[in-house]
C-alpha positions as CSV (number, residue, x, y, z in Angstrom):
1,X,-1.4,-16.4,11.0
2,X,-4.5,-14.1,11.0
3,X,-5.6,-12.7,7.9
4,X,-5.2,-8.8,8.9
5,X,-1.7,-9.7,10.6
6,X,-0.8,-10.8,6.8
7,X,-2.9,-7.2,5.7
8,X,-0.3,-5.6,7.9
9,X,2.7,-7.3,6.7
10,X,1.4,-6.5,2.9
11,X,1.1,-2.8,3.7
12,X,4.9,-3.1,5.4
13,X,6.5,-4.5,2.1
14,X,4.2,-2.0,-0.1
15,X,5.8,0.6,1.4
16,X,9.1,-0.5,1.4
17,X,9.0,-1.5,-2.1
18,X,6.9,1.7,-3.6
19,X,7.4,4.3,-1.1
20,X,10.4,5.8,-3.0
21,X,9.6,5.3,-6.3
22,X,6.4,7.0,-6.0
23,X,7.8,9.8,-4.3
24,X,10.4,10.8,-6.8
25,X,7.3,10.4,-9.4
26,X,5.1,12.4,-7.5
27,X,8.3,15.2,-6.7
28,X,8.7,15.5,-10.6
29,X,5.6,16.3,-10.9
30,X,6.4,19.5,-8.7
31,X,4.2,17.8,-5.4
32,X,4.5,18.7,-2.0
33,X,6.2,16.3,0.2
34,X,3.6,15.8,2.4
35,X,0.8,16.0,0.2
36,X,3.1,13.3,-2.1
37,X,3.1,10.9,0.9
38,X,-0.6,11.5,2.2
39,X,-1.4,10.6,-2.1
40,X,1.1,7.5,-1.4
41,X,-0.4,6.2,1.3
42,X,-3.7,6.4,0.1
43,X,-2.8,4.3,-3.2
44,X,-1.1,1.1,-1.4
45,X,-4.2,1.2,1.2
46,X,-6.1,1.1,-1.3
47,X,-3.6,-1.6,-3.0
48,X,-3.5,-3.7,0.4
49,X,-8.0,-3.3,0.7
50,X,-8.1,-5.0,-3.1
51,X,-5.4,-7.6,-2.3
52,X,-7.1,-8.5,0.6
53,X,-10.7,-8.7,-0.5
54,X,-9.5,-10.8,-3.6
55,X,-6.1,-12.6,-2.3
56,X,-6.4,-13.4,0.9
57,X,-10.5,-13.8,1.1
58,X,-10.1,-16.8,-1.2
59,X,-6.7,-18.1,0.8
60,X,-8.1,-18.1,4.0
61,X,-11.4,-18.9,4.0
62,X,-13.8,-18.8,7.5
């Protein structure tokens, strides 16, 4: 398996998994919808860039 199919997969299940939690945080806070899941999606790429710089970089190594 290639190392940014596995980056894809990550950001698949990150969403799954945190999408609506963060949403009804981000909705309490009296947050647009869209603006909550442009902040969302923003947090787990940034979530999938650190996994994959310090996860995967030292599982799969060139």
């Amino acid at each position: 398996m290639n190392i940014y199919t596995a980056d894809i997969i990550l950001y698949i299940l990150l969403i799954s998994i945190l999408n609506n939690p963060l949403l009804n945080i981000f909705q309490a806070f009296g947050l647009n919808f869209i603006f909550s899941e442009i902040l969302i999606g923003i947090i787990l790429l940034f979530i999938t860039i650190l996994i994959h710089k310090f996860g995967f970089r030292r599982i799969w190594k060139k």
